[in-house]
N, CA, C and O of each residue as an XYZ file, in Angstrom:
508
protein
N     -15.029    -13.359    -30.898
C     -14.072    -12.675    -30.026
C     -13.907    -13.412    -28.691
O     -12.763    -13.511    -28.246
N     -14.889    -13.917    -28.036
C     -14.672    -14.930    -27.083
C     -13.831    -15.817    -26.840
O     -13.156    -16.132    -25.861
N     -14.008    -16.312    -28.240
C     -13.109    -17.866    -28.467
C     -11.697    -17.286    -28.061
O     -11.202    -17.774    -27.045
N     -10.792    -16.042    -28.906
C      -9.760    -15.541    -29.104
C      -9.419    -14.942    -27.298
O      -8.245    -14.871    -26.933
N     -10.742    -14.498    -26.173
C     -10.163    -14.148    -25.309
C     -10.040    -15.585    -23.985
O      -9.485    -15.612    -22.887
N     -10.651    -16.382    -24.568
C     -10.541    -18.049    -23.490
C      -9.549    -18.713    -24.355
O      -9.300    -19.893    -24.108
N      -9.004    -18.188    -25.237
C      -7.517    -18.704    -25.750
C      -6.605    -17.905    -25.442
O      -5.556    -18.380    -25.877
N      -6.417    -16.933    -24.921
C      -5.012    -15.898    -24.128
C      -5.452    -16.389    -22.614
O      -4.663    -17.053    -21.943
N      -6.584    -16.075    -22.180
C      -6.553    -16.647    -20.909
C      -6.243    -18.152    -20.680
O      -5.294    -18.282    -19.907
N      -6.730    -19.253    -21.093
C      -5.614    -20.399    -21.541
C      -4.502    -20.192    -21.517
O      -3.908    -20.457    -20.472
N      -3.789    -19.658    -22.607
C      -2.392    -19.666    -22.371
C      -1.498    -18.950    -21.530
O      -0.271    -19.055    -21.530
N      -2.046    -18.373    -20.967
C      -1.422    -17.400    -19.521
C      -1.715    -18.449    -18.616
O      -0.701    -18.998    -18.187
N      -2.816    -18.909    -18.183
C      -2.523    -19.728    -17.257
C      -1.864    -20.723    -17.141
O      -1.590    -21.268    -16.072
N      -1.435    -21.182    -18.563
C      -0.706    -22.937    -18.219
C       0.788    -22.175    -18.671
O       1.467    -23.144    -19.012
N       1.643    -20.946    -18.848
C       2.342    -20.497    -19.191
C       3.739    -20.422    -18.041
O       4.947    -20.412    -18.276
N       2.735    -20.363    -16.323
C       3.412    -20.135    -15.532
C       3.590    -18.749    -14.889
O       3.301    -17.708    -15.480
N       4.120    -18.807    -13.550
C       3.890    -17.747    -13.111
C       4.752    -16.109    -13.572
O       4.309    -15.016    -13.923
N       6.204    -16.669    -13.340
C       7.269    -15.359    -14.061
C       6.933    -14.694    -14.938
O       6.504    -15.465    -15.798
N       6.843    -13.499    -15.338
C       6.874    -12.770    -16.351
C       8.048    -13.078    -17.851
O       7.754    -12.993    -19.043
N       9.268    -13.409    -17.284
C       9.917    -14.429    -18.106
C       9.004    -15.355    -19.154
O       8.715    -15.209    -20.342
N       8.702    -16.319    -18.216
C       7.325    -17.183    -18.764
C       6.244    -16.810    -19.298
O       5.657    -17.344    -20.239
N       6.023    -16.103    -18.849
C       4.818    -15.415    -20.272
C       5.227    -14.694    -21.068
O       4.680    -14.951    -22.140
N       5.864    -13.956    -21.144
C       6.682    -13.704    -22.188
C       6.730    -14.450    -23.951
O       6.457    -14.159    -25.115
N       7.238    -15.487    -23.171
C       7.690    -16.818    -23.377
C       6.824    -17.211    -24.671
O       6.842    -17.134    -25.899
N       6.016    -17.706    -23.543
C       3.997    -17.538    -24.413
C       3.681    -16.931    -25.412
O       3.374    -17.352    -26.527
N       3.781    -15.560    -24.876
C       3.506    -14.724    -25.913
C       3.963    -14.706    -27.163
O       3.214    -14.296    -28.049
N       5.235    -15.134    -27.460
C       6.281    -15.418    -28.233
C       5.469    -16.207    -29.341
O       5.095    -15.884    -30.469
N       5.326    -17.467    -28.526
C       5.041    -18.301    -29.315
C       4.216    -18.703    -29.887
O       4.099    -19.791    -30.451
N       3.115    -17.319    -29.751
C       2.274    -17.228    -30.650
C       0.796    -17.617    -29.987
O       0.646    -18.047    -28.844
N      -0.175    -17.392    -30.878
C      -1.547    -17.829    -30.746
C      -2.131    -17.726    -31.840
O      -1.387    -17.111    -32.604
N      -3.255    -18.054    -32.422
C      -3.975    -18.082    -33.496
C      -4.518    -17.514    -34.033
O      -5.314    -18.003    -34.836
N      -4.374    -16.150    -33.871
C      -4.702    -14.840    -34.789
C      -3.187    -14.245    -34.754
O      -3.179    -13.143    -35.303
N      -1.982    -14.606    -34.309
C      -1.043    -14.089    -34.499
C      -0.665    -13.789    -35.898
O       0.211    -12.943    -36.082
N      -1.196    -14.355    -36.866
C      -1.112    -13.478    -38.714
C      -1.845    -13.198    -39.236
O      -2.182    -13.284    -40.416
N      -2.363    -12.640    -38.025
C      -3.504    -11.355    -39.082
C      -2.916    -10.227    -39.028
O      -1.933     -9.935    -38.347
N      -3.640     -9.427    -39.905
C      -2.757     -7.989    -39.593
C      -2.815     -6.980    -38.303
O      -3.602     -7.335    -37.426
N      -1.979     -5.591    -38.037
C      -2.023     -5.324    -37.072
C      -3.478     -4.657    -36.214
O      -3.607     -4.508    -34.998
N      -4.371     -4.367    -37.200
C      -5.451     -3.646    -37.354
C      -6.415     -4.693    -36.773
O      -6.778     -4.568    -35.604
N      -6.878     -5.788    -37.576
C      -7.150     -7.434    -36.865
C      -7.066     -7.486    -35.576
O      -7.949     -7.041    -34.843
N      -5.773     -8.148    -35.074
C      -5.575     -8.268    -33.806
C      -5.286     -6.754    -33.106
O      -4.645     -6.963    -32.076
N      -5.501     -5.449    -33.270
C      -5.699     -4.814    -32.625
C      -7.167     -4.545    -31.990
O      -7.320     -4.130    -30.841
N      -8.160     -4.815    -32.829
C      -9.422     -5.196    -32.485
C      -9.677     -6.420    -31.367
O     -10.510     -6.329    -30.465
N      -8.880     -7.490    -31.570
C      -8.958     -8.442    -30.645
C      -8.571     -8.136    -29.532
O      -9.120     -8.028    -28.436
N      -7.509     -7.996    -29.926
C      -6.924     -7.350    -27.789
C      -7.662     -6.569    -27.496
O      -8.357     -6.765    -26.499
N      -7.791     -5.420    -28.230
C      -9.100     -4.526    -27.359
C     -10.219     -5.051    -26.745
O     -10.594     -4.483    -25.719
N     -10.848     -6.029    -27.153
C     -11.766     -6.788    -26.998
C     -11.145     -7.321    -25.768
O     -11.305     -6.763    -24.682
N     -10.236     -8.699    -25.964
C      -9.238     -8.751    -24.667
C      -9.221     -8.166    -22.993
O      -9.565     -8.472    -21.852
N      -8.396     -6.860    -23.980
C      -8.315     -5.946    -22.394
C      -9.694     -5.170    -21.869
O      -9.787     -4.601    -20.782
N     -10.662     -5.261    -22.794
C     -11.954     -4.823    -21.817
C     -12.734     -6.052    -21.435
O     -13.619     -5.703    -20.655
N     -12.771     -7.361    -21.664
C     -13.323     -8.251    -21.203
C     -12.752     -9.422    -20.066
O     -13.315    -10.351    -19.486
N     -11.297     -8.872    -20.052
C     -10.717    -10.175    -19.384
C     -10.686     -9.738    -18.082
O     -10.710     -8.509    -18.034
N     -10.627    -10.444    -16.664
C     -10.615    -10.142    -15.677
C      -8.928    -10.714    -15.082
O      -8.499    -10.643    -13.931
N      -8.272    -11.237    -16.237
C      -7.092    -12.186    -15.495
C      -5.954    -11.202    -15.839
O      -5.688    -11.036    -17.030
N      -5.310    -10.583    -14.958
C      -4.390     -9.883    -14.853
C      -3.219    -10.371    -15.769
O      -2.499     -9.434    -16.114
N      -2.859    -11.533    -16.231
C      -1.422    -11.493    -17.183
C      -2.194    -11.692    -18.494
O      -1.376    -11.424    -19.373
N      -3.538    -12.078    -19.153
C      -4.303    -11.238    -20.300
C      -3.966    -10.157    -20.217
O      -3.144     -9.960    -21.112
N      -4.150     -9.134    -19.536
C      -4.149     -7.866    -20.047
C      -2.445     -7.168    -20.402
O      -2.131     -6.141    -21.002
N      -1.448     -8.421    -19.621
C      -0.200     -8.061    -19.662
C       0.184     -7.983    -21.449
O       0.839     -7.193    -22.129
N      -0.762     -9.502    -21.816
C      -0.623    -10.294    -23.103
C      -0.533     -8.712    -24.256
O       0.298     -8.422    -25.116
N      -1.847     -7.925    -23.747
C      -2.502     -6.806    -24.785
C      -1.379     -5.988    -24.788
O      -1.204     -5.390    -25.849
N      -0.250     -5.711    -23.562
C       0.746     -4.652    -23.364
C       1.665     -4.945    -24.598
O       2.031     -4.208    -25.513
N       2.008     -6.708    -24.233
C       3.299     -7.247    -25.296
C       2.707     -6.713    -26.438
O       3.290     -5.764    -26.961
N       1.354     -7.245    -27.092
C       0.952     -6.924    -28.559
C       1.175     -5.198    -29.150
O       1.290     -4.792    -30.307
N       1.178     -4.532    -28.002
C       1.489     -3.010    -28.543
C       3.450     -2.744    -28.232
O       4.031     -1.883    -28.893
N       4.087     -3.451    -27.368
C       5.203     -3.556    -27.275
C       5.780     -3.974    -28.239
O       6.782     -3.337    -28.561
N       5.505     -4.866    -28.860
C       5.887     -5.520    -30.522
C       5.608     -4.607    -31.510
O       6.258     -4.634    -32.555
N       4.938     -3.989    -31.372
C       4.551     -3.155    -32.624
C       5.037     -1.509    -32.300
O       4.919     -0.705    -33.224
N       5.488     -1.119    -31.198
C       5.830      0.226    -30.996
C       6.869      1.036    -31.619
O       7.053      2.226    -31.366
N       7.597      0.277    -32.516
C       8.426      1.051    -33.338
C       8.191      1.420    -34.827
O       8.838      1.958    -35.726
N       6.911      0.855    -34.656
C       5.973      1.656    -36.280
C       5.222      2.523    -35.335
O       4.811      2.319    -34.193
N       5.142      3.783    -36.312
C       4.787      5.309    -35.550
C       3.290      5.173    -36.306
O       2.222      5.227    -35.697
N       3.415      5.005    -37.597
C       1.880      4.607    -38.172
C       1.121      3.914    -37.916
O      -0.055      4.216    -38.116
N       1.519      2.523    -37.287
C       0.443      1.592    -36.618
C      -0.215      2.054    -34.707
O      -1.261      1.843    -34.093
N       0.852      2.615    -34.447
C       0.774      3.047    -33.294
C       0.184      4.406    -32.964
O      -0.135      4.683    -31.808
N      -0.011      5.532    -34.303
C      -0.447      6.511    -33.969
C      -2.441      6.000    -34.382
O      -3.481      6.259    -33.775
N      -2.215      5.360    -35.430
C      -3.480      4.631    -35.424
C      -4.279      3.963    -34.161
O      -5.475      4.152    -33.943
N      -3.477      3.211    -33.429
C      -4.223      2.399    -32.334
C      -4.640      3.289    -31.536
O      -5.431      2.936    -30.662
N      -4.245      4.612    -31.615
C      -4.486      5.982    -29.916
C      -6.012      5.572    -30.034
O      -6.514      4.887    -29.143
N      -6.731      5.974    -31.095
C      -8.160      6.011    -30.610
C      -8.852      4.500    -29.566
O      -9.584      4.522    -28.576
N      -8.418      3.666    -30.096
C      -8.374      2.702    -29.552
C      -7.415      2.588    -28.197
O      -7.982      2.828    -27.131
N      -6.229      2.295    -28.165
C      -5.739      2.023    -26.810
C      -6.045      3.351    -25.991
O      -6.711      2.855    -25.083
N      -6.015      4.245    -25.808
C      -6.161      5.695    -25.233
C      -7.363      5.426    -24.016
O      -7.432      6.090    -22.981
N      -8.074      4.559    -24.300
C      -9.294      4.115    -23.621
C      -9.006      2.938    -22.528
O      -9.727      2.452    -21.657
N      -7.763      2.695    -22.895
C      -7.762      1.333    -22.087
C      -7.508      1.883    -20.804
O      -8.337      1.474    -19.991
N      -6.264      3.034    -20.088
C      -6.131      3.792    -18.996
C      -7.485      3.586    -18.201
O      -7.347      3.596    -16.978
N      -8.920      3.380    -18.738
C      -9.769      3.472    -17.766
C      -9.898      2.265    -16.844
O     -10.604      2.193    -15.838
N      -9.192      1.440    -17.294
C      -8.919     -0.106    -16.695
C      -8.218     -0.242    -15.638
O      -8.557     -0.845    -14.620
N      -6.693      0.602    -15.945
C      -5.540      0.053    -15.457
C      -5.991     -0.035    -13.834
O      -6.539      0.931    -13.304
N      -5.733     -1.184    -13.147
C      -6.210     -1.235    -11.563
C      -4.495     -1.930    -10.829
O      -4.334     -2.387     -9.697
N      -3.768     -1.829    -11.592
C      -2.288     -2.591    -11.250
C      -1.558     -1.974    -11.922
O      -1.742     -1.527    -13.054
N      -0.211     -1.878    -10.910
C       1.270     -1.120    -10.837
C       2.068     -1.804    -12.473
O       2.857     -1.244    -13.234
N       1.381     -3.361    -12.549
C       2.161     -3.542    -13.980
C       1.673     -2.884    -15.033
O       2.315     -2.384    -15.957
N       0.276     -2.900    -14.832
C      -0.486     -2.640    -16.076
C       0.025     -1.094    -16.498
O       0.257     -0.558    -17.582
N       0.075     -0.707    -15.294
C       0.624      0.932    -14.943
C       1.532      1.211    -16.091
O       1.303      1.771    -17.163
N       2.743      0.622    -15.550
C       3.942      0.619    -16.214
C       4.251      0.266    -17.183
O       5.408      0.494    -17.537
N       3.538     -0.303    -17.869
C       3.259     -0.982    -19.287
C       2.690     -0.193    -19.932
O       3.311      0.189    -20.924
N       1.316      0.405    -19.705
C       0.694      1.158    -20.182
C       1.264      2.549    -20.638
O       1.164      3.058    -21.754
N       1.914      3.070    -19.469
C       2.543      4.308    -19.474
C       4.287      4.342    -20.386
O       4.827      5.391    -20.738
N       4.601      3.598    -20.500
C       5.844      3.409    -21.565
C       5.487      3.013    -22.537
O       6.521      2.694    -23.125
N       4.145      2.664    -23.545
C       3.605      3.013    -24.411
C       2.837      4.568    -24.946
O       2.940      5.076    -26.062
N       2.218      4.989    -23.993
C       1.721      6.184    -23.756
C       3.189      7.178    -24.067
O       3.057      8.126    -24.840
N       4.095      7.002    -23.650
C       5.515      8.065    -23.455
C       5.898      7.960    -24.591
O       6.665      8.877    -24.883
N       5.674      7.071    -25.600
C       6.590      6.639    -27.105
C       5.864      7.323    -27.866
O       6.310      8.110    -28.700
N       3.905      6.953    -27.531
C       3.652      7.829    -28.443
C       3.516      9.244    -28.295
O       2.948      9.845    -29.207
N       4.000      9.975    -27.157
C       4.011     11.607    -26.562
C       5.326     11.978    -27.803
O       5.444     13.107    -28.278
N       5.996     11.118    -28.088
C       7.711     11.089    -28.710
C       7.214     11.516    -30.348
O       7.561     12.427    -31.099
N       6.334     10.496    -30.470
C       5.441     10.733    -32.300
C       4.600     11.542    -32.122
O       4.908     12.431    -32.916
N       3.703     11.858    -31.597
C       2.961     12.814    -32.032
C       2.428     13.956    -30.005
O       1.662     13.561    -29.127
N       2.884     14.694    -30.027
C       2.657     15.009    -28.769
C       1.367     16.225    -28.590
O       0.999     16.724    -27.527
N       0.894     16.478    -29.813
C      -0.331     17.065    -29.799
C      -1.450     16.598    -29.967
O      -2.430     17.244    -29.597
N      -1.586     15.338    -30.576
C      -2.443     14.302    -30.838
C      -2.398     13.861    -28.909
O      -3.298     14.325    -28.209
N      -1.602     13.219    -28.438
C      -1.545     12.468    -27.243
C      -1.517     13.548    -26.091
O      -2.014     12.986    -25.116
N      -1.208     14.682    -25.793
C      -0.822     15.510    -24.964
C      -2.740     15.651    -24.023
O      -3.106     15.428    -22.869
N      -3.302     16.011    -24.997
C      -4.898     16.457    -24.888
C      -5.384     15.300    -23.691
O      -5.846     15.635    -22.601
N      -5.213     14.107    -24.059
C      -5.862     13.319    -23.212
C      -5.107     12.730    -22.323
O      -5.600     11.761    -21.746
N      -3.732     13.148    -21.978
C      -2.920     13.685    -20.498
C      -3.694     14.028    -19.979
O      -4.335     13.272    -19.250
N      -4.026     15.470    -20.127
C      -4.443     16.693    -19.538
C      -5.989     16.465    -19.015
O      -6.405     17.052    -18.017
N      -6.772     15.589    -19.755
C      -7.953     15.311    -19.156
C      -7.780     14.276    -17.889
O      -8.317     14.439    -16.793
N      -6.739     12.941    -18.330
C      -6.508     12.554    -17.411
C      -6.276     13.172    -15.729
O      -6.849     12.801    -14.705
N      -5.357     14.097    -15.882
C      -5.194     14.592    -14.758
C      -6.725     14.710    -13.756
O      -6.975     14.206    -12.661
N      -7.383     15.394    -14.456
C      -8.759     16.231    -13.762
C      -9.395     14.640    -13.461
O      -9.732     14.799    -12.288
N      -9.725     13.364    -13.757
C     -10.125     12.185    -13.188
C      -9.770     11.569    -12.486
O     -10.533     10.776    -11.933
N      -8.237     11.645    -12.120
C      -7.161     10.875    -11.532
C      -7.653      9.856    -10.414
O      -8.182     10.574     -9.566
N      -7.703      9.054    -10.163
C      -8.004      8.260     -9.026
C      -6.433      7.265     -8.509
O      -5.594      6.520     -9.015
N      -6.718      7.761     -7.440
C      -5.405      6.455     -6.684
C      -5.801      5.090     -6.385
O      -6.752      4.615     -5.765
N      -4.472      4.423     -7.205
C      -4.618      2.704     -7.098
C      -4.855      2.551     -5.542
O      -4.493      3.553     -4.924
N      -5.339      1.609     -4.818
C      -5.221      1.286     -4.063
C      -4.090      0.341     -3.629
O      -4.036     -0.065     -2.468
């Protein structure tokens, strides 16, 4: 799992600064990009709790952004991504995070609603 997270951090950094540009990156792939979604959903998780470089964790947003219009792969990942919120320390990650979070309130809103509601009672402000 290492190898896979000093290869996104690699390619974010030589990718450039714009979000355009990583994008870009992202696009074009990396080396677990054909595994299945289950696979590299394990990896990014891994990813977004180990990386400290802010457009990595952007990388983990795209990988659930690509996949957000399957309701089955995505109602699957909750147990998994649902956890990542304990991270978010940035307005992108924010916003990324939370327009995934809203798609899946759209598929299943009793499954996702519950851990809203806990959220609230922890809430801490970004600085």
């Amino acid at each position: 799992m290492q190898n896979y997270l000093q290869e996104i951090e690699t390619i974010t950094s030589k990718a450039g600064e714009t979000v355009p540009l990583q994008r870009k990156a992202f696009e074009r792939g990396f080396s677990f990009k054909h595994m299945s979604f289950y696979e590299q959903l394990a990896i990014w998780s891994y990813i977004w709790t180990n990386t400290k470089v802010y457009r990595a964790e952007m990388f983990c947003l795209y990988f659930l952004e690509e996949h957000i219009k399957n309701k089955d792969e995505m109602l699957a990942a909750w147990p998994t991504i649902k956890l990542w919120q304990d991270k978010i320390n940035r307005w992108e990650t924010s916003d990324g995070i939370s327009k995934i979070y809203a798609q899946l309130v759209e598929y299943d809103a009793a499954l996702i609603l519950p851990t809203y509601k806990k959220m609230e009672y922890v809430y801490k402000p970004m600085a």
